[in-house]
C-alpha positions as CSV (number, residue, x, y, z in Angstrom):
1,X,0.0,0.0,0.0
2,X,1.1,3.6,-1.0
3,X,0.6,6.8,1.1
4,X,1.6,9.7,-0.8
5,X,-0.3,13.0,-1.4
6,X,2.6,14.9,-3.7
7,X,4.6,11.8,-4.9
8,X,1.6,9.0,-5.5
9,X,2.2,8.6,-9.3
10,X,5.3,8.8,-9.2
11,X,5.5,5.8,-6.5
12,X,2.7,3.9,-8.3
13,X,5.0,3.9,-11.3
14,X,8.0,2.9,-9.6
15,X,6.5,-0.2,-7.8
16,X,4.8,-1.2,-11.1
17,X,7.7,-3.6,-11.3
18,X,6.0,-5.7,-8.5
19,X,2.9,-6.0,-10.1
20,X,3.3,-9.6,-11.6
21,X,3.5,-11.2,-7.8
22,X,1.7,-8.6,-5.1
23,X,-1.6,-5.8,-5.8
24,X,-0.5,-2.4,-5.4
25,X,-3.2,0.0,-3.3
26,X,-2.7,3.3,-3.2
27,X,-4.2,6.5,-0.9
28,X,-3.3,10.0,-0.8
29,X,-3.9,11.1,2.9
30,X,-3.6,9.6,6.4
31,X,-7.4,8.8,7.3
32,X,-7.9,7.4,3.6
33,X,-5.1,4.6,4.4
34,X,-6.5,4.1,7.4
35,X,-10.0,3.3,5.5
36,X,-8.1,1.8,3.1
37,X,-6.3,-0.7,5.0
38,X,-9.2,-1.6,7.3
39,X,-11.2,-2.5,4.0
40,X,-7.8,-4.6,2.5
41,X,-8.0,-6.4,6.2
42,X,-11.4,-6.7,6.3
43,X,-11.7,-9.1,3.0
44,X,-8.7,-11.0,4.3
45,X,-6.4,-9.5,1.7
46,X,-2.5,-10.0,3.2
47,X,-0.6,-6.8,3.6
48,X,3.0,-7.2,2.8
49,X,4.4,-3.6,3.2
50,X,3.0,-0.2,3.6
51,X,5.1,2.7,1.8
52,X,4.3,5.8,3.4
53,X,5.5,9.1,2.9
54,X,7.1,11.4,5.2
55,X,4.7,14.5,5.1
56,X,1.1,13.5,5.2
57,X,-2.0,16.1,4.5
58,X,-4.0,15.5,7.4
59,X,-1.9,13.8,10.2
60,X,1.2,13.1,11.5
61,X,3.1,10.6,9.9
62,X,3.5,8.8,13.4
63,X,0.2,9.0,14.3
64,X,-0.1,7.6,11.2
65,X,2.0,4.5,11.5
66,X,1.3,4.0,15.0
67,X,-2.8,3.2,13.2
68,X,-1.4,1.2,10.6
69,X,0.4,-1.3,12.6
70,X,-2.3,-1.6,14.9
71,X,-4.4,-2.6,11.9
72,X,-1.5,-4.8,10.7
73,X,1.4,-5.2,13.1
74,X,2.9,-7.9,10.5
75,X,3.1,-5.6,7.5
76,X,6.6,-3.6,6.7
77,X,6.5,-0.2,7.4
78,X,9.0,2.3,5.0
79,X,9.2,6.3,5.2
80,X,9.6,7.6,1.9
81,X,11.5,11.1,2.6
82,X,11.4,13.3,-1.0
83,X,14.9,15.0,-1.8
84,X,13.7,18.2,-0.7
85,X,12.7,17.4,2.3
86,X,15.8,15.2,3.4
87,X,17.5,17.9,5.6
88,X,14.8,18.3,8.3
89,X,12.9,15.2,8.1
90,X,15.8,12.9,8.6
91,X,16.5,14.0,12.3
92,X,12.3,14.0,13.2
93,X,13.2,10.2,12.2
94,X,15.4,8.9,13.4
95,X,14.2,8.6,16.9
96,X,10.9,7.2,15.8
97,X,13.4,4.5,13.8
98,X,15.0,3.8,17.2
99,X,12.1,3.0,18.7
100,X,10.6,0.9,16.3
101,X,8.1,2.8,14.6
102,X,9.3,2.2,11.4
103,X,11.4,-0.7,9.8
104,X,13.3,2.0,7.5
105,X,12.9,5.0,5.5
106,X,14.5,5.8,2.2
107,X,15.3,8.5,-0.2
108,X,12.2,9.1,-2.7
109,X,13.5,7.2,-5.8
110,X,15.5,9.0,-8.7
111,X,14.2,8.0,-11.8
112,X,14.3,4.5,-13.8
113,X,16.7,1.5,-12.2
114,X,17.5,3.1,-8.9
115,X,18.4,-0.6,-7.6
116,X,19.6,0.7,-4.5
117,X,15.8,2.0,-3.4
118,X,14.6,-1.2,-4.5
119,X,17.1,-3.4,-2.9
120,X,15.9,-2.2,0.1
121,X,12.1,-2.9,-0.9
122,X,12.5,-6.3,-2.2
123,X,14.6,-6.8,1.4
124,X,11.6,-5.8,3.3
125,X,9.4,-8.1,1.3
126,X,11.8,-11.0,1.4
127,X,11.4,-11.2,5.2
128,X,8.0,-10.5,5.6
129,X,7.3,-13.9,3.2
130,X,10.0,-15.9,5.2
131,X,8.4,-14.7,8.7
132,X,4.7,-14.1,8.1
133,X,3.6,-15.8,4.9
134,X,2.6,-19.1,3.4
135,X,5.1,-20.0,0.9
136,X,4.4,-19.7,-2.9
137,X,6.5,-21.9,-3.9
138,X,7.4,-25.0,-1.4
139,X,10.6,-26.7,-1.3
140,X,9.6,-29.0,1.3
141,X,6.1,-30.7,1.6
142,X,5.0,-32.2,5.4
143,X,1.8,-34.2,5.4
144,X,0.6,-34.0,8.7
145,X,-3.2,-33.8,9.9
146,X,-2.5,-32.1,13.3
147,X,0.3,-29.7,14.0
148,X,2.2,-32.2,16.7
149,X,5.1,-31.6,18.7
150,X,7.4,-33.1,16.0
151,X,5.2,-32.0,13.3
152,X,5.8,-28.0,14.7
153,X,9.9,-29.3,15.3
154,X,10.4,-29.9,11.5
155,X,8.6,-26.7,10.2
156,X,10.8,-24.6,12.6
157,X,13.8,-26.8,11.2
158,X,12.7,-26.1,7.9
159,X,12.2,-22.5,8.4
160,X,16.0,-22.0,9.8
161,X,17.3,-23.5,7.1
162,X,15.7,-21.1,5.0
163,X,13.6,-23.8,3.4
164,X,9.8,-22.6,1.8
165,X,7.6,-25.4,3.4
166,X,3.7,-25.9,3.4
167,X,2.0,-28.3,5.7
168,X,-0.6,-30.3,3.5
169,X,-3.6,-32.7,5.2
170,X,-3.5,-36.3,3.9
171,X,-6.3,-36.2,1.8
172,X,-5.3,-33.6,0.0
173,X,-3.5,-33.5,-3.9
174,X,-0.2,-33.0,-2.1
175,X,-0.9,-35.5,0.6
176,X,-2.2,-38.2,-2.2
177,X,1.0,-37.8,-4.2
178,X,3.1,-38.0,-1.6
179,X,1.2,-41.1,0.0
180,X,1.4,-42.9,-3.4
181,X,5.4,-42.4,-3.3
182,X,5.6,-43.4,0.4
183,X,6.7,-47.2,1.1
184,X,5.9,-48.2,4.9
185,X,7.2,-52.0,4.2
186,X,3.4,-52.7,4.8
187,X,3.0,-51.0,8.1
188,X,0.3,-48.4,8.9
189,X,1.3,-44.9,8.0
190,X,3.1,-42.7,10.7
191,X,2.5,-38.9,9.7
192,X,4.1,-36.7,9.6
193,X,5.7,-37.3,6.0
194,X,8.3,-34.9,4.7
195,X,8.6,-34.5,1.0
196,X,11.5,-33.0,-0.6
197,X,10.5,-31.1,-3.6
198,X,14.3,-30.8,-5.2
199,X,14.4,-32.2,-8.6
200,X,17.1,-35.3,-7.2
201,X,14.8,-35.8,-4.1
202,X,11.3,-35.7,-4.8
203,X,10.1,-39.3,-5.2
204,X,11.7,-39.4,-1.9
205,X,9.3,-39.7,0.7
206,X,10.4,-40.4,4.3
207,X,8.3,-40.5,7.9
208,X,10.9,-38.8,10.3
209,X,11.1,-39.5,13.9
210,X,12.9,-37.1,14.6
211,X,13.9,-33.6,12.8
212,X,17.5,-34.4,12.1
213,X,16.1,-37.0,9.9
214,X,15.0,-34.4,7.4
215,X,18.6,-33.0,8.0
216,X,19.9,-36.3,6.8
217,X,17.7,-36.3,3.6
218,X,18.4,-32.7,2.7
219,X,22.2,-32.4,3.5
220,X,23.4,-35.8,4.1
221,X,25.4,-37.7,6.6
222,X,28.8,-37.2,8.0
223,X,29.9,-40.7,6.8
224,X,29.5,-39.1,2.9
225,X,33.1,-38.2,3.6
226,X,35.2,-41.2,2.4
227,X,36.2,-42.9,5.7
228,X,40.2,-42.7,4.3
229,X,40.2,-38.7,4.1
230,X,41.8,-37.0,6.5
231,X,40.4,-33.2,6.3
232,X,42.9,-30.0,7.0
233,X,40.1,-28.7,9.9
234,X,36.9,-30.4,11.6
235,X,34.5,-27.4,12.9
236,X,32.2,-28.3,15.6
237,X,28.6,-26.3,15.4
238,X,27.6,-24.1,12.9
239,X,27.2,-21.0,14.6
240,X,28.8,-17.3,14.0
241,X,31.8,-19.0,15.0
242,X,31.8,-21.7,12.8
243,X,30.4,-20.2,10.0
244,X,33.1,-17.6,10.1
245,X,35.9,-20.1,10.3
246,X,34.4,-22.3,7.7
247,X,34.5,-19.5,4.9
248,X,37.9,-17.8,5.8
249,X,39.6,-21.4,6.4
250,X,37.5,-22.9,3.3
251,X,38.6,-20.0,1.1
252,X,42.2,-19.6,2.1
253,X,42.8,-23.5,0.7
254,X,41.9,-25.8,3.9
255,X,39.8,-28.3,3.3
256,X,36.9,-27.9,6.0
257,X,33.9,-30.0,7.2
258,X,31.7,-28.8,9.6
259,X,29.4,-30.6,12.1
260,X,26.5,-29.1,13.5
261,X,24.3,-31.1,15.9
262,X,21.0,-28.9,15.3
263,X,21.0,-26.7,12.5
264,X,23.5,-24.1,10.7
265,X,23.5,-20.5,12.3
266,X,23.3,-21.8,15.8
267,X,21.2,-20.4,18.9
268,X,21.9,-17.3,16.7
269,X,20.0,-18.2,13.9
270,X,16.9,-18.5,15.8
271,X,17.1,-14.9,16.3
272,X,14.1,-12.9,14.0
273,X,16.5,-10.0,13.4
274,X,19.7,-9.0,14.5
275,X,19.9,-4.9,14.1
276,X,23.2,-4.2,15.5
277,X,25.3,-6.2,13.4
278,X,27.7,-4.5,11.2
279,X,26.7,-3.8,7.6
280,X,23.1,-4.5,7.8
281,X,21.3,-1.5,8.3
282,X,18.0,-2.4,8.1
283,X,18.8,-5.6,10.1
284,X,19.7,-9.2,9.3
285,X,17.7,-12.4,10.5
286,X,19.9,-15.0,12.1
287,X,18.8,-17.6,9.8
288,X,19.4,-15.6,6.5
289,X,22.8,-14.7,8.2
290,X,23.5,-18.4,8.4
291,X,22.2,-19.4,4.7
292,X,24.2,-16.7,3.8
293,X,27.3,-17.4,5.6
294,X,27.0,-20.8,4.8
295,X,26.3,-20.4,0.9
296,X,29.4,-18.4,1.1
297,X,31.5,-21.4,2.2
298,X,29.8,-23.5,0.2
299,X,31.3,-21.7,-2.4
300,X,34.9,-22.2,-1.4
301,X,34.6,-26.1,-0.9
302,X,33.5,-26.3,3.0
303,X,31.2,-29.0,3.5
304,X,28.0,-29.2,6.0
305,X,26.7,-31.8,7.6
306,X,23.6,-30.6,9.9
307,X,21.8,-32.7,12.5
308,X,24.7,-34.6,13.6
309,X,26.0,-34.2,17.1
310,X,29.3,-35.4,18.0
311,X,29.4,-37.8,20.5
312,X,32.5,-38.2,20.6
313,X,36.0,-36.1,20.1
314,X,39.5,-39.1,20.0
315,X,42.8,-37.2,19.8
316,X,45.1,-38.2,17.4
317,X,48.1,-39.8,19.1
318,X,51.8,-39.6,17.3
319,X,50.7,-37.5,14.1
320,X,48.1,-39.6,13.9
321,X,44.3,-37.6,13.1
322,X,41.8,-36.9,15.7
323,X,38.9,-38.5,15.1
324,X,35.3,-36.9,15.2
325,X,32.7,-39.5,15.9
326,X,29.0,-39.0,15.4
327,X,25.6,-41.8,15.0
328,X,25.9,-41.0,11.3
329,X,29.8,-41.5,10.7
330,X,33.2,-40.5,11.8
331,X,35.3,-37.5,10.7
332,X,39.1,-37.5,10.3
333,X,40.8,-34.0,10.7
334,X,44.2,-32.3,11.3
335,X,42.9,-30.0,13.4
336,X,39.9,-29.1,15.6
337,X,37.8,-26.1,16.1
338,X,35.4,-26.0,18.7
339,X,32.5,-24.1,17.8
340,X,29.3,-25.6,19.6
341,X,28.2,-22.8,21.1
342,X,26.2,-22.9,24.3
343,X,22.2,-24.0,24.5
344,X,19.3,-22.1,26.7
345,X,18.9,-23.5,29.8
346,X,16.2,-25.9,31.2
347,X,13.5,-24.2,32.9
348,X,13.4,-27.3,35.4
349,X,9.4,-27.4,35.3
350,X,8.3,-30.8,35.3
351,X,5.0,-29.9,34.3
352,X,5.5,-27.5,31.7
353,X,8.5,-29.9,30.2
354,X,5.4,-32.3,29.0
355,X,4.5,-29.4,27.3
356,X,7.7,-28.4,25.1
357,X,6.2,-28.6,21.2
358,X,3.0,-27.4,22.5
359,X,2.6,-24.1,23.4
360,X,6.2,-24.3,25.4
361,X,9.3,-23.5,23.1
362,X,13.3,-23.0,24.1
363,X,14.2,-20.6,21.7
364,X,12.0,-17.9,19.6
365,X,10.8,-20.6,17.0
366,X,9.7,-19.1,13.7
367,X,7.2,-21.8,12.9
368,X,5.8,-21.7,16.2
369,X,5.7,-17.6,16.6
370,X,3.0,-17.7,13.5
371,X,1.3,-20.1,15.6
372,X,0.7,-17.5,18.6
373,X,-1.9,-15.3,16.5
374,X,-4.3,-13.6,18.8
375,X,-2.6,-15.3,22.0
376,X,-1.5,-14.4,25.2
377,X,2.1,-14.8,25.1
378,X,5.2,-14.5,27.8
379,X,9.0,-14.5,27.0
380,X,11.3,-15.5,30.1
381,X,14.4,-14.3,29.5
382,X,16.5,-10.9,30.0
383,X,19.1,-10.7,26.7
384,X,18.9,-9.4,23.1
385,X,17.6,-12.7,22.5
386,X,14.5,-12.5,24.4
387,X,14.3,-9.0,23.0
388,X,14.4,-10.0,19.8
389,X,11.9,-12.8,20.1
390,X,9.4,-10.4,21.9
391,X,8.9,-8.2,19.0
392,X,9.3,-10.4,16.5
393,X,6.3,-12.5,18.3
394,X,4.2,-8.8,19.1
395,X,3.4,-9.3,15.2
396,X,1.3,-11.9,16.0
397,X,0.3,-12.2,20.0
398,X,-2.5,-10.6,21.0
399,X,0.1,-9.6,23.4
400,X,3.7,-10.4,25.2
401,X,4.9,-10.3,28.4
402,X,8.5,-10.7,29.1
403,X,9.3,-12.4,32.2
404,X,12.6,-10.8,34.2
405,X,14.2,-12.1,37.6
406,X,16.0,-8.4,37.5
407,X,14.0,-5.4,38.3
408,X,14.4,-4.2,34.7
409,X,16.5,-5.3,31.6
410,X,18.7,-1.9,31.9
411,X,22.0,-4.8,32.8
412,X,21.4,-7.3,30.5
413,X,20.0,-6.1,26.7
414,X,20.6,-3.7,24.3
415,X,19.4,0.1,24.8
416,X,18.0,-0.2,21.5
417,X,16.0,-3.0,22.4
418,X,14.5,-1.5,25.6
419,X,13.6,1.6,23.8
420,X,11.9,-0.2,21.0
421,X,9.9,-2.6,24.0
422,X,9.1,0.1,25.8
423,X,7.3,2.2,23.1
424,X,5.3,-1.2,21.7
425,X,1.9,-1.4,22.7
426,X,1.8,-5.1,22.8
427,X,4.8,-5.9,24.9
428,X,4.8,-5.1,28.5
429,X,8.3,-6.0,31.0
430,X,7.3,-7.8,34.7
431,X,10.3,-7.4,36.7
432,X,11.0,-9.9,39.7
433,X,9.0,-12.6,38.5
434,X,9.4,-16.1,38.2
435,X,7.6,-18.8,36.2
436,X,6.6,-21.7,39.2
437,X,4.1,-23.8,37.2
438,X,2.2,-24.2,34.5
439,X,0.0,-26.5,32.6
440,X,-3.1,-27.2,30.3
441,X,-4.8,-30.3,28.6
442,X,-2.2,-31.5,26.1
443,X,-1.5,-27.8,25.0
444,X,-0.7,-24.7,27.1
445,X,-3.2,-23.0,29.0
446,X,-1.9,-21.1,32.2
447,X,1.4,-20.4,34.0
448,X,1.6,-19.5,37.5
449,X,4.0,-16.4,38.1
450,X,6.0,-16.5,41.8
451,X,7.3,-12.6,43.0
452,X,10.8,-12.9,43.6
453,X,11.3,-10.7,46.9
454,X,7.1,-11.1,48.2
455,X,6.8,-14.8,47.1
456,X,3.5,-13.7,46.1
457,X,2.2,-16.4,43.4
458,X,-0.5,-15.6,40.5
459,X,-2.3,-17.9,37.9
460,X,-2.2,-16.5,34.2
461,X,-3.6,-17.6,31.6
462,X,-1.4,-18.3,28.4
463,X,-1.4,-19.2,25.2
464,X,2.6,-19.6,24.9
465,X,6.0,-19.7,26.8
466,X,9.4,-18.8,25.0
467,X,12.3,-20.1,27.1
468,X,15.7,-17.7,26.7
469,X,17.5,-17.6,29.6
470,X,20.9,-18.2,29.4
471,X,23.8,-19.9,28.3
472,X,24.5,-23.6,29.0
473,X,27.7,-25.4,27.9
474,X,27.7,-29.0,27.0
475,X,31.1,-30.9,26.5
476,X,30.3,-33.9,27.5
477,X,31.8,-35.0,24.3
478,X,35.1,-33.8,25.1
479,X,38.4,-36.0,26.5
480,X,39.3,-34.8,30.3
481,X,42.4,-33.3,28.5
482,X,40.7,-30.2,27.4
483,X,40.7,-27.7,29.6
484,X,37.3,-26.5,31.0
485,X,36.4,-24.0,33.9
486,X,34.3,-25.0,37.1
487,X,31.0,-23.6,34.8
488,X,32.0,-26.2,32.2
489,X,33.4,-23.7,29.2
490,X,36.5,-24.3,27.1
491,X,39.4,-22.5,28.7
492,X,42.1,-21.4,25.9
493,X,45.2,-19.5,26.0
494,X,46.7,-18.1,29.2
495,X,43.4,-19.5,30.5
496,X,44.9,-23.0,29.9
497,X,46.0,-24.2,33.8
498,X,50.3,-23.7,33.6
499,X,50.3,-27.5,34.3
500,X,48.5,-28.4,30.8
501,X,49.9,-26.3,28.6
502,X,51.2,-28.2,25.6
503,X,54.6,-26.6,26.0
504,X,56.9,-24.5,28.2
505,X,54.6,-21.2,26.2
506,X,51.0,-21.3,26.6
507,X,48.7,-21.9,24.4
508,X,47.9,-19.4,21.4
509,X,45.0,-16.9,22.1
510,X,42.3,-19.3,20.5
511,X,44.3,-22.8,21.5
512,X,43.1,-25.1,24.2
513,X,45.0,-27.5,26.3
514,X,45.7,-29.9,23.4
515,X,47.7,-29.3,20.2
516,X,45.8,-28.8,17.2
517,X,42.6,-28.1,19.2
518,X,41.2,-24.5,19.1
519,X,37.8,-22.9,20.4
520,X,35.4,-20.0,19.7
521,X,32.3,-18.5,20.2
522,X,30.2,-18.8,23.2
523,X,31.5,-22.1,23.9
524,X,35.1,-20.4,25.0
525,X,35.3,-19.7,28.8
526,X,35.5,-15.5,29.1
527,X,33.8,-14.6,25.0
528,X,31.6,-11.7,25.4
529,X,27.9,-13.6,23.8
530,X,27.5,-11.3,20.3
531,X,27.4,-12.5,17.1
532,X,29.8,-10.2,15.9
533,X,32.7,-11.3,18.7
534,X,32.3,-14.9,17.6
535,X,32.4,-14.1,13.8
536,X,35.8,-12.7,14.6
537,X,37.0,-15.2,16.9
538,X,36.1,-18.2,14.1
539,X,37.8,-15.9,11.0
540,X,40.7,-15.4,13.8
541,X,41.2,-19.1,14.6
542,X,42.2,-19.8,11.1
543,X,45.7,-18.1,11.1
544,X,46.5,-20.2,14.1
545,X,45.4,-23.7,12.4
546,X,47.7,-22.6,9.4
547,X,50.3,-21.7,11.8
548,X,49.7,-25.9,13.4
549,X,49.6,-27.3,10.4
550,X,52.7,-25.8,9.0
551,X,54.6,-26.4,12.3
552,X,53.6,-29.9,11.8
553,X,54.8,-30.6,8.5
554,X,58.2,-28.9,9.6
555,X,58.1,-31.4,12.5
556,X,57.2,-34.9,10.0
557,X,59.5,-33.2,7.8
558,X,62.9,-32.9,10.0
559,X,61.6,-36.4,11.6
């Protein structure tokens, strides 16, 4: 939709270029949107983006947008500012673009091809079909007739790989088709089915128990690498971390494999946009981040194998390779990186544990976020994470409540964050509170909220809990030769204990206790959490394994 009372043809001409795939509406004051879009809503017409301009006839332009997203908090929301009025507008903006307001605003376009204005509208367009919705064009099929625990755990899967998907009933064309390829061996049917639409895949039919199953069918198994090849650098997780070592190790000649145990971009990727993160002004999703990142070390040779946890990490003893060892095969490598990252922690609620996959969620789920529409949501959790997750899930929730053990979030998120929370009108903060308990019949229906200084407990109802809070390492997986501090994370460098250190030096910055073993990210005892800090601890890792692997062949060599 258009809002423009000096510019409107020209606008209508320049978004005749999307005519073919979206209906262009256009109104030429404030209250006419506002008619406008209540009659688009009214006949269940999906509104992708609203383009409005910065000086309106009749109202305010915030008093403006603050209606619109009201009407339809999911739509995009761009300021167009015209040449003339750049100066003064821009600074009238800008806090109303801190806060949220707005997603962006942009220059009134120049003429014919300005790709740089329309980069920025096909940006805004691309994540409002990846986030809000249903998929044109479906890469993956799931037949399912109920959205089930595992059924909601593959779509969310799906959705982080940056994977189109569309649930379809069993009875229906899609369903048929994919029931006639299906071969159960004679048994009854276990739904859901997942359906792979590429070209190599699609008489492929499989009933998953699990999500990393559909991993497996999309991306493969770790045991694709022929058992006899010994790889230059093994990266465990796919995180910022990872991703970052994979493409500057892949494209400075290593050859790379990485192992993720969930899927590629990490607890990061679960993130609905990331705003602070260099470069991306208009903000970045984790997962198109990850697809990103991981396209681009694609490129240069790395390898990805997702859904595969390694169980198992055997040094390499007298030049010999250590030995990665996971359900679906074994890796052989040179050289190590850790890069698992860190998972949220357990609530420790027995009774709303029964309930994860239905209405309970770790993480801010993208599948399960369109799910909340016209629900009662909470967010438990203090960091950007949380944060992020709250608005993203305010486009949907009839409202959200974030839950806090502080007094306030002032200590542990963003200011940009808090500014934009504080200003939505579907998000309120409850300070010193504490989810107790919670239940409902086979799906999520109330919590019950303790005080933290009066004890004082209250029942609530609730249509959906996101779990963020906090950082849990797991290295179980690890030998009792690594170093690790008393909460469990990788110690490296001078960190390494003086009695392990490999050598009469310790350790490089990135090294652990054992030679040829590095670590980054969040999984590295002292990292500050940020995506942009573990981006540049995985790209710095990558000098150090050169600088192993050369002093190694010097060593065989002079042996």
């Amino acid at each position: 939709m258009l809002v423009s009372s000096g510019h409107s043809e020209q606008l209508r001409g320049e978004f005749g270029r999307y005519l073919r795939d979206y209906r262009i509406e256009c109104a030429e004051s404030g209250v006419g949107a506002i008619v406008l879009l209540g009659s688009l809503v009214g006949d269940g017409v999906p509104v992708a983006q609203i383009v409005v301009e910065s000086e309106l006839p009749d109202m305010s332009v915030f008093e403006a947008l603050s209606t619109f997203r009201s009407i339809v908090p999911t739509a995009k929301r761009v300021v167009i500012i015209s040449w003339e009025n750049f100066g003064t507008h821009i600074e009238m903006l800008r806090p109303a673009l801190a806060k949220g307001k707005f997603d962006t605003f942009l220059l009134m376009p120049r003429g014919a091809r300005d790709e740089e204005f329309h980069y920025a509208i096909t940006e805004m367009l691309s994540d409002w079909g990846a986030t809000v919705a249903t998929p044109v064009v479906d890469s993956v099929r799931v037949i399912s007739d109920s959205s089930s625990a595992l059924t909601l755990g593959i779509r969310d899967l799906l959705d982080r790989m940056g994977m189109p998907n569309r649930m379809y009933s069993s009875d229906s064309v899609e369903g048929q088709a994919a029931l006639a390829l299906y071969d159960s061996g004679g048994a009854p049917v276990r739904f859901p089915l997942v359906q792979s639409m590429a070209p190599k895949l699609r008489n492929r039919v499989i009933s998953p128990g699990t999500p990393r199953d559909v991993s497996a069918l999309i991306f493969g198994r770790p045991s694709d690498v022929d058992e006899d090849e010994v790889v230059d650098l093994a990266i465990v997780g796919a995180g910022p971390a990872g991703l970052a070592a994979a493409v500057y190790g892949a494209s400075e000649g290593l050859s790379t494999v990485v192992l993720e145990s969930d899927v590629v971009g990490g607890q990061a990727g679960t993130s609905s946009m990331i705003r602070n993160y260099l470069g991306f002004p208009r903000g970045i999703s984790g997962m198109r981040l990850a697809q990103r990142a991981r396209t681009q070390a694609t490129r240069f040779g790395a390898r990805f194998y997702s859904g595969w946890p390694v169980d198992e990490l055997r040094l390499g003893v007298d030049d010999a390779p250590h030995r990665l060892c996971t359900e679906g095969g074994d890796v052989l490598a040179r050289s190590v990186l850790i890069a698992s990252g860190v998972a949220y922690r357990r609530l420790g609620v027995e009774s709303l544990e029964s309930l994860v996959g239905s209405g309970v969620n770790y993480g801010a789920g993208m599948s399960a976020a369109r799910e909340m529409d016209g629900r009662d949501v909470f967010v438990v959790g203090g960091g950007n994470s949380a944060g992020q997750a709250a608005i993203h899930l305010a486009r949907f929730a009839r409202s959200v409540t974030i839950l806090i053990r502080r007094s306030d979030l002032t200590e542990t998120m963003s200011q940009y964050l808090i500014g934009e929370i504080a200003y939505h009108p579907r998000i309120d903060v409850r300070g010193t509170t504490e989810v107790i308990d919670g239940g409902g019949d086979g799906q999520l229906e109330w919590l019950e909220l303790c005080d933290t200084v009066t004890r004082a407990s209250e029942r609530v109802s609730a249509g959906g809990l996101f779990l963020l809070i906090g950082a849990e390492p797991h290295c179980d997986w690890l030998p009792d030769t690594i170093a690790l501090d008393d909460r469990g994370f990788v110690l490296t460098g001078r960190d390494v204990p003086k009695d392990q250190w490999p050598g009469e030096l310790p350790p490089p910055n990135l090294a652990t206790s054992v030679a040829g073993v590095f670590a980054a990210g969040d999984i590295r005892a002292q990292s500050m959490k940020r995506v942009a800090a573990s981006s540049g601890e995985g790209a710095s890792a990558v000098p150090m394994v050169h600088a192993w692997l050369a002093a190694r062949r010097t060593a065989s060599a002079e042996s």
